[in-house]
VEXDREN-2710 file (C-alpha; in Angstrom, 1 decimal):
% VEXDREN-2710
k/r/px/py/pz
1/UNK/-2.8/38.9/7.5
2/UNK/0.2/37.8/5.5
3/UNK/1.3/34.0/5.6
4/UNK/4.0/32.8/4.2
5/UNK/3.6/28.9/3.2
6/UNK/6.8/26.8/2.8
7/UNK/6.8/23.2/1.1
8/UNK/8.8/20.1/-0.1
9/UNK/8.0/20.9/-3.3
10/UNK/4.7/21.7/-5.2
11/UNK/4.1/18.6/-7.1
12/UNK/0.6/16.8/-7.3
13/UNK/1.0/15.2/-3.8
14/UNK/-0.7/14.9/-0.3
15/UNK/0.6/17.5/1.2
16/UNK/0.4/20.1/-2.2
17/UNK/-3.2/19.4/-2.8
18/UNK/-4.1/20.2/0.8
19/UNK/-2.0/23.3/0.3
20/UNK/-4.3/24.0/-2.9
21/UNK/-7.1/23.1/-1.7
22/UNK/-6.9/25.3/1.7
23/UNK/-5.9/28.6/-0.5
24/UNK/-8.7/27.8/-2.9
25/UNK/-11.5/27.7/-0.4
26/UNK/-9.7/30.4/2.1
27/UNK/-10.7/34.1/2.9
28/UNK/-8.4/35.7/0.9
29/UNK/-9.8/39.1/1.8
30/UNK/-8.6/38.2/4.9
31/UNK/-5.6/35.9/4.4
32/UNK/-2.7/36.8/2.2
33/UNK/-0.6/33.6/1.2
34/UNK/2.7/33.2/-0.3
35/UNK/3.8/29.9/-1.2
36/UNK/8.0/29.1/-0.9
37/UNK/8.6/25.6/-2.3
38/UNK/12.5/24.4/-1.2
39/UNK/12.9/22.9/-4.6
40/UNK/11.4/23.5/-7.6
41/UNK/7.5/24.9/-9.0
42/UNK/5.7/22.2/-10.1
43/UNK/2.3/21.4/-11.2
44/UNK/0.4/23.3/-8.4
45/UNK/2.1/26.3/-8.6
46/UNK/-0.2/27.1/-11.8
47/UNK/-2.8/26.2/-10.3
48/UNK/-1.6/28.5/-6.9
49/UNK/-1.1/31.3/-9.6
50/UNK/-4.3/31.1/-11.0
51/UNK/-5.8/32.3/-7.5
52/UNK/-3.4/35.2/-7.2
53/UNK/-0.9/33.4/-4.8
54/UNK/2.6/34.4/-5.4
55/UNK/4.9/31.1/-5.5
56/UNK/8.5/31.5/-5.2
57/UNK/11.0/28.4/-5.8
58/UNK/14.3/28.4/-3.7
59/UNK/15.8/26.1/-6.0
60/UNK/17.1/23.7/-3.4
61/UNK/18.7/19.9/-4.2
62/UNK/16.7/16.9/-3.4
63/UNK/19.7/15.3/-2.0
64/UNK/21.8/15.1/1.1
65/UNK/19.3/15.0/4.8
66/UNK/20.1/18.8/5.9
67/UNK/19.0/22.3/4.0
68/UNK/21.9/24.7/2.8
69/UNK/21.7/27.3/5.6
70/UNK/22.2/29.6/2.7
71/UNK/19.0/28.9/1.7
72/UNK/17.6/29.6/5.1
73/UNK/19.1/33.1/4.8
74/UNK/17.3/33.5/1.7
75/UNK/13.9/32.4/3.1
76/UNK/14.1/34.6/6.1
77/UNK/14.7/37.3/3.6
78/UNK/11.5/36.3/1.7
79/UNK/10.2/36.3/5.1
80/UNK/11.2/39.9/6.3
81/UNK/10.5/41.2/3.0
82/UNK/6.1/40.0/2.6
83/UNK/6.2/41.5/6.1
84/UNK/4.6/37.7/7.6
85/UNK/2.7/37.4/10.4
86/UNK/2.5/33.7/10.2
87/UNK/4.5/30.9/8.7
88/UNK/3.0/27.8/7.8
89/UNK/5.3/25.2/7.3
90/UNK/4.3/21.5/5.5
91/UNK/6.1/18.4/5.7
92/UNK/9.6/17.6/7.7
93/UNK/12.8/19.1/5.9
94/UNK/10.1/22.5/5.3
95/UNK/9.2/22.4/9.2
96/UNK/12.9/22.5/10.0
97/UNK/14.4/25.1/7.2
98/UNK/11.2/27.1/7.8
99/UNK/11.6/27.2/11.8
100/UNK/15.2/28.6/11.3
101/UNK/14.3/30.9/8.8
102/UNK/11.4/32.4/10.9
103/UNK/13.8/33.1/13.8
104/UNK/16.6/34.8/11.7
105/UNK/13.1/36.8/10.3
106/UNK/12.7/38.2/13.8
107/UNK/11.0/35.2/15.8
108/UNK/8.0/35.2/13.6
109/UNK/5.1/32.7/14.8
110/UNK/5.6/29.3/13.2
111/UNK/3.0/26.3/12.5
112/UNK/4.6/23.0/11.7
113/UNK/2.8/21.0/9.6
114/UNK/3.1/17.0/10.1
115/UNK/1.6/14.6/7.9
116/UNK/3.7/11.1/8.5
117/UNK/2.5/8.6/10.5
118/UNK/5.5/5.7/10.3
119/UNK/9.2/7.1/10.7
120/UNK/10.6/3.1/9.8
121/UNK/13.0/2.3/6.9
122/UNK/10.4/0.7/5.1
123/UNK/8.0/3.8/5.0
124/UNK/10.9/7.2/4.3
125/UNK/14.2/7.5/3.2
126/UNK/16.6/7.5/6.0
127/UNK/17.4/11.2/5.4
128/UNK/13.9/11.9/6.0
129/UNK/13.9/10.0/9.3
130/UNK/16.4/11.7/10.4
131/UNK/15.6/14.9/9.6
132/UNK/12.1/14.1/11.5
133/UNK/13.9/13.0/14.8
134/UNK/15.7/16.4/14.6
135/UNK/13.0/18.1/14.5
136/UNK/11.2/16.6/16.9
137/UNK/14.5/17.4/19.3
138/UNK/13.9/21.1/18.1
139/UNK/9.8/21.2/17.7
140/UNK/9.7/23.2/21.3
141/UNK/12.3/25.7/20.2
142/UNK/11.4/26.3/16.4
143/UNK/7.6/25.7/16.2
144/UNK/4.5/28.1/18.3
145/UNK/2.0/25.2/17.0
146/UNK/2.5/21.9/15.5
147/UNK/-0.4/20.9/13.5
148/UNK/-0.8/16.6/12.8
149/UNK/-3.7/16.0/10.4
150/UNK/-4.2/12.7/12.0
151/UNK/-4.3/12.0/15.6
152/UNK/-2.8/8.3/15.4
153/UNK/0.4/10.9/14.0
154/UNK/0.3/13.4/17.1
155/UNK/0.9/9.8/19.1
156/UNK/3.4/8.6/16.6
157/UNK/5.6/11.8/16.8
158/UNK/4.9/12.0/20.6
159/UNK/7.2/9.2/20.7
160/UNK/9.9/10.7/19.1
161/UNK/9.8/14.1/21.3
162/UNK/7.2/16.4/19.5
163/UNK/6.2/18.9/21.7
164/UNK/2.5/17.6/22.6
165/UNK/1.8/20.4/24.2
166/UNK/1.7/22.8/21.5
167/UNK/0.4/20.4/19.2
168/UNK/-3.3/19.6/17.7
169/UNK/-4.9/17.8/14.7
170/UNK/-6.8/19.1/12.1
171/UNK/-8.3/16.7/9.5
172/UNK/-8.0/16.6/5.9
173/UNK/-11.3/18.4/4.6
174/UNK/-13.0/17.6/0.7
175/UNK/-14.3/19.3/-1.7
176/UNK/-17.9/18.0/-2.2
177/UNK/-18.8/19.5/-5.5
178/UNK/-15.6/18.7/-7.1
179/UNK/-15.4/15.1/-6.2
180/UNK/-18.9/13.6/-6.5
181/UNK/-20.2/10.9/-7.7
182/UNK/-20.9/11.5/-11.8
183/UNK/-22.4/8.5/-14.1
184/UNK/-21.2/10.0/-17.3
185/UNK/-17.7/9.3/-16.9
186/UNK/-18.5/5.1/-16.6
187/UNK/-18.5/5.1/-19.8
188/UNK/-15.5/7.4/-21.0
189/UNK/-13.4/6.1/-19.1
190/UNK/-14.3/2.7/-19.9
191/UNK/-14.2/3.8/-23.4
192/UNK/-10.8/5.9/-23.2
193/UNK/-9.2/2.0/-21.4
194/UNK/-10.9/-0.1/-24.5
195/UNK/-13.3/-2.3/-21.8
196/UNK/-16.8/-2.5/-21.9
197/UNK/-19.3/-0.7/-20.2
198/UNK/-20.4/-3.2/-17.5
199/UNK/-16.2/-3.9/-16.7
200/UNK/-16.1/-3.5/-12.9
201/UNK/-12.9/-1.6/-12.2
202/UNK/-10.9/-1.2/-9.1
203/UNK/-8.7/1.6/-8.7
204/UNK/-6.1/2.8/-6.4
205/UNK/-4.5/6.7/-6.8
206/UNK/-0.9/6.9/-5.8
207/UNK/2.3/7.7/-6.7
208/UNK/5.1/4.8/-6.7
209/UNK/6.8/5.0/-3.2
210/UNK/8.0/1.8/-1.1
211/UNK/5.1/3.5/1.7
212/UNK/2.6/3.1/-0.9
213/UNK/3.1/-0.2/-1.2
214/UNK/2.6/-1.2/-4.8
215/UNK/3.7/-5.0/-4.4
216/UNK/0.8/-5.3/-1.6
217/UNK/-1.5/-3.3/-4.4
218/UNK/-0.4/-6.1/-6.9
219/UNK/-0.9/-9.2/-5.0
220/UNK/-4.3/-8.7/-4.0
221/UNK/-5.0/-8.1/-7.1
222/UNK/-3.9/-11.4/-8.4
223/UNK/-5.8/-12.9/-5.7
224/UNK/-8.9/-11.3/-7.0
225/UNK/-8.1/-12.4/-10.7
226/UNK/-8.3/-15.6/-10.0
227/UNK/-11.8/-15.5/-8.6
228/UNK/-12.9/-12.8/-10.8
229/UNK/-11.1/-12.7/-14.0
230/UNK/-13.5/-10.4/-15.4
231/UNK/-12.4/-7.7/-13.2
232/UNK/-9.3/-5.2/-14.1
233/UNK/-7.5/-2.6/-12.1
234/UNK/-6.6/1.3/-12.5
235/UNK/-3.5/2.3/-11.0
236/UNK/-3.1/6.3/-11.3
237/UNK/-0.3/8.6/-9.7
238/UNK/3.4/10.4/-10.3
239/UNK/5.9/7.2/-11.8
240/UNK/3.1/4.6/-12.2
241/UNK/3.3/4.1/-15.6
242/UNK/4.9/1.4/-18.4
243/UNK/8.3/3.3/-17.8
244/UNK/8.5/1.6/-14.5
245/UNK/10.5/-1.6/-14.8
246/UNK/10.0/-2.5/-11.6
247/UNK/5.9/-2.2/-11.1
248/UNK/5.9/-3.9/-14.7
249/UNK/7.6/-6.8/-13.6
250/UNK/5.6/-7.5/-10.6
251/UNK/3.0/-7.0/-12.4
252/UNK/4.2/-9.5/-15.0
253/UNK/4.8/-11.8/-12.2
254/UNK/1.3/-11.9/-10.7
255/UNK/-0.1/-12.9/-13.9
256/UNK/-1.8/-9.4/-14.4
257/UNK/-1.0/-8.0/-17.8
258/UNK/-3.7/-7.2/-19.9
259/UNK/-6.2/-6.7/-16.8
260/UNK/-3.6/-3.4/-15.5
261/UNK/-4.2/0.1/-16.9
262/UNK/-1.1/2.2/-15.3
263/UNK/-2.4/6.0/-16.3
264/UNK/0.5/7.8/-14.4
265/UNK/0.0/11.1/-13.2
266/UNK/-3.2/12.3/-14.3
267/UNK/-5.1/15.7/-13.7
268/UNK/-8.7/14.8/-14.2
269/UNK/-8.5/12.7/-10.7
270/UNK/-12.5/13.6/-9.6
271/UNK/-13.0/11.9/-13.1
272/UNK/-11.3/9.2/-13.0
273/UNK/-12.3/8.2/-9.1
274/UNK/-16.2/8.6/-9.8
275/UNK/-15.4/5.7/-12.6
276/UNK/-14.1/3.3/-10.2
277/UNK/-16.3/0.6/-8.8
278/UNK/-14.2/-0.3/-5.5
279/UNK/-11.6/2.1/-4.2
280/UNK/-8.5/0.4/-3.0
281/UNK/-5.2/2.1/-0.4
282/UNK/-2.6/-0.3/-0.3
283/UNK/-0.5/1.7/1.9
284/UNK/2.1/0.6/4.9
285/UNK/1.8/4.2/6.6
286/UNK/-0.1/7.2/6.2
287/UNK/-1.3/10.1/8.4
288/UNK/-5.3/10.8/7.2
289/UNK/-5.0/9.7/2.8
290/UNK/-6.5/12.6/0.7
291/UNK/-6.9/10.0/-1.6
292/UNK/-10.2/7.6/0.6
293/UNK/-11.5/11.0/0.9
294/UNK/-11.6/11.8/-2.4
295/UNK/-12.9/8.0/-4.0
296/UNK/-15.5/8.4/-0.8
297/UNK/-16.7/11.7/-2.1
298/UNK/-17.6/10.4/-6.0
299/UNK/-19.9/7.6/-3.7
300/UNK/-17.1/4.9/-4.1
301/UNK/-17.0/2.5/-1.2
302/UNK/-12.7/1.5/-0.5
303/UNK/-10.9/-1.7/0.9
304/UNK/-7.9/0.1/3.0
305/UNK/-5.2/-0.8/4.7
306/UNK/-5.3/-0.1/8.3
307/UNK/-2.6/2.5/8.7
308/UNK/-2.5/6.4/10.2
309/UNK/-6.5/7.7/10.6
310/UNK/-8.0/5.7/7.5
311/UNK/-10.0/3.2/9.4
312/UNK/-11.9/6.1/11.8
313/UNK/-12.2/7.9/7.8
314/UNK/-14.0/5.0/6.1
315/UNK/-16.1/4.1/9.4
316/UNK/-18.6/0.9/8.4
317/UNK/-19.0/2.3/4.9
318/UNK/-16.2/0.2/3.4
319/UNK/-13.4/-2.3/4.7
320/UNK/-10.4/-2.4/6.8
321/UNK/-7.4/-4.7/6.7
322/UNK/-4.0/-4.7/8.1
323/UNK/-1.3/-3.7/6.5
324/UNK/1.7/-6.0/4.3
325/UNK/-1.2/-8.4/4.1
326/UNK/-2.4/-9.0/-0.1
327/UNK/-4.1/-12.1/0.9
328/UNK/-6.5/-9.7/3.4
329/UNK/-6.4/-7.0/1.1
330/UNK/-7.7/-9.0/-1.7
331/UNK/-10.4/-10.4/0.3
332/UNK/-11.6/-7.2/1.3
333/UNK/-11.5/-6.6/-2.4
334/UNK/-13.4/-9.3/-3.3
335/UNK/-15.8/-8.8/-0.7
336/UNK/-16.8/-5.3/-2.5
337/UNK/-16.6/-6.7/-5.8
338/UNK/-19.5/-9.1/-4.8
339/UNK/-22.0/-7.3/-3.4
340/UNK/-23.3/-6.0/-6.7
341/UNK/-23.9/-3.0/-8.4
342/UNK/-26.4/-2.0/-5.7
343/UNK/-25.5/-3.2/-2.9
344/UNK/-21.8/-1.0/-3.8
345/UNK/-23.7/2.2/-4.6
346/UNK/-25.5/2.0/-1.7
347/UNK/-22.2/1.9/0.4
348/UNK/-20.7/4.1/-2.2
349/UNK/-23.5/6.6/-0.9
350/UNK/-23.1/6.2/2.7
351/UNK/-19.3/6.6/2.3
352/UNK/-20.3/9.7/0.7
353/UNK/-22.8/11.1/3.1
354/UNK/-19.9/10.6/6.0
355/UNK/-17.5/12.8/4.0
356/UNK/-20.4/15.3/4.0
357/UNK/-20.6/15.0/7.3
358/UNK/-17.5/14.9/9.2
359/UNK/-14.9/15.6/6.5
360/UNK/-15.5/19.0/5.0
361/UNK/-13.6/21.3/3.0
362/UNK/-15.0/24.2/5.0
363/UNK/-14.1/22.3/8.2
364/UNK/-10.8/22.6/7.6
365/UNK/-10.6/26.3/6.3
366/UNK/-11.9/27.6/9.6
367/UNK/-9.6/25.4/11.6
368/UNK/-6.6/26.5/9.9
369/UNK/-7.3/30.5/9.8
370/UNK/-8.1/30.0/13.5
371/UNK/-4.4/28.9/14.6
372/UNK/-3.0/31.2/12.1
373/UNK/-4.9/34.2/14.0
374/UNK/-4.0/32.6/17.2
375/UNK/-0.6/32.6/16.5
376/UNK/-0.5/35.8/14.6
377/UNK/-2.3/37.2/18.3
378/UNK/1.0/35.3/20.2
379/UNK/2.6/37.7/18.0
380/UNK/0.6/41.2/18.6
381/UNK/-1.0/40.2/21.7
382/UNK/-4.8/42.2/21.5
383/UNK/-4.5/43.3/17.9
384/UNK/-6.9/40.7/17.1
385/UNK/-8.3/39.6/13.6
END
């Protein structure tokens, strides 16, 4: 079965590692993927090459809210010309070039592939809002399933006229043997930051973005320096680095430099999370975060914010605040930070197990290949697999 995979983009983001990570642990004797990024290849297309997935870039600008229909005509060509049976589309402005371009292909079956939980100004651009609302307008016409990886999403975009009915959620699945807890790297990463050994660390992983909200990140962490001064924060992801004026100053502000190690874009993540004491999202909206998943995995209990499906995610094994709220979110913190080495790997375990347990890589592969042969059947009605 041919499927043709169309994305924002393929940097190291949400959306693209769930792309990865789907492909990677995929039937590919059964499941032939092409991967059509509307901009340009970045760091996962090597990665998608590596596996023997062909990625194709259509070159398209990262300004203005609507794709060149020009570029829809070249997609549908790359449509028509792997000979798709599905289209999986990720993300809003992909959804909505990738619907057209799958009916100018000859009505081939299409999956959208929401992962936004907040459609405010404070959480996307307004381009991206709007291009959302259209496609909401058009979900019943362009998409044969719309797939949420959140359910607190499906009820979000309900809202703002997704079609419900052709809609379902599949969860973000984890690798288990890549991120896992690992007791060497305590020490080299404490070594490669220039602290000692018995440092506790708190880290987040995202990339700067107002939704990721940095400035909530930031002050919690001042409130926890000044109960625990000893303690000193990891901040890891695309932009978060000394280059960034404005994440320097706040941090300036808050009384934080010298106890801030900004790593930017890293990838040796499952590393770097197994070194963290307490895991940390400081986010104002998400759908279901790869990124509590991931620090869960390496046995890292995580103070969240309580935004898209994170709180069902972390369960009892960790902590749950709301949202624009450092003063909670440094309390929650804090609260981790004092239970102890123990007491934190014995959370860090649980949080572990319940990614084991409900949260699988595997889970997700076989909810994924069983819309696309759904759809593909829509298609070829009794051709089956």
């Amino acid at each position: 079965m041919e499927i043709v995979h169309v994305i924002n983009s393929l940097d190291t983001g949400g959306a693209e590692t769930v792309l990865l990570r789907l492909l990677t642990a995929g039937d590919r004797s059964e499941f032939r993927s092409h991967v059509v990024s509307l901009t340009d290849l970045g760091p996962i297309a090597g990665d998608l090459n590596d596996l023997g997935v062909t990625t194709i870039s259509l070159g398209l600008g990262r300004t203005g809210p609507f794709p060149n229909p020009f570029r829809a005509l070249r997609l549908a060509n790359i449509i028509r010309a792997t000979g798709a049976d599905v289209v999986q589309t990720w993300m809003y402005h992909s959804n909505l070039i990738g619907g057209v371009a799958a009916l100018l292909a000859g009505r081939r079956p299409v999956i959208w592939g929401v992962r936004q939980t907040n459609l405010d100004h404070e959480s996307v651009p307004t381009r991206t809002a709007l291009v959302a609302k259209i496609g909401g307008r058009l979900s019943g016409r362009l998409a044969t399933r719309i797939v949420f990886n959140s359910e607190i999403s499906r009820q979000a975009h309900r809202a703002v006229a997704y079609a419900d009915e052709i809609a379902q959620v599949i969860p973000n699945g984890f690798d288990t043997d890549v991120f896992r807890p690992d007791e060497g790297t305590r020490g080299s990463v404490r070594r490669e930051l220039g602290i000692s050994d018995d440092t506790v660390l708190v880290g987040i992983l995202a990339r700067y973005n107002p939704q990721k909200d940095y400035a909530n990140f930031v002050g919690a962490a001042a409130n926890i320096h000044r109960q625990h001064p000893d303690v000193q924060f990891v901040m890891v992801g695309l932009d978060v680095d000394q280059n960034n004026r404005g994440l320097m100053d706040l941090i300036d502000a808050a009384g934080l430099k010298g106890v801030c190690h900004l790593l930017g874009h890293r990838s040796d993540i499952p590393r770097l999370a197994a070194a963290f004491d307490v895991g940390c999202l400081s986010s104002m909206g998400e759908g279901f975060p790869n990124v509590v998943g991931e620090m869960m995995a390496c046995g890292v209990p995580c103070a969240v914010t309580n935004v898209g499906d994170t709180a069902s995610l972390v369960g009892d094994t960790g902590r749950v605040v709301p949202p624009k709220d450092p003063e909670a979110l440094g309390g929650a913190l804090s609260s981790l930070i004092e239970l102890g080495g123990p007491q934190r790997q014995q959370l860090g375990a649980l949080a572990r197990k319940r990614v084991e347990e409900s949260f699988s890589i595997q889970s997700m592969v076989n909810a994924f290949q069983t819309v696309w042969r759904e759809v593909a059947d829509l298609r070829n009605p009794g051709s089956g697999p």
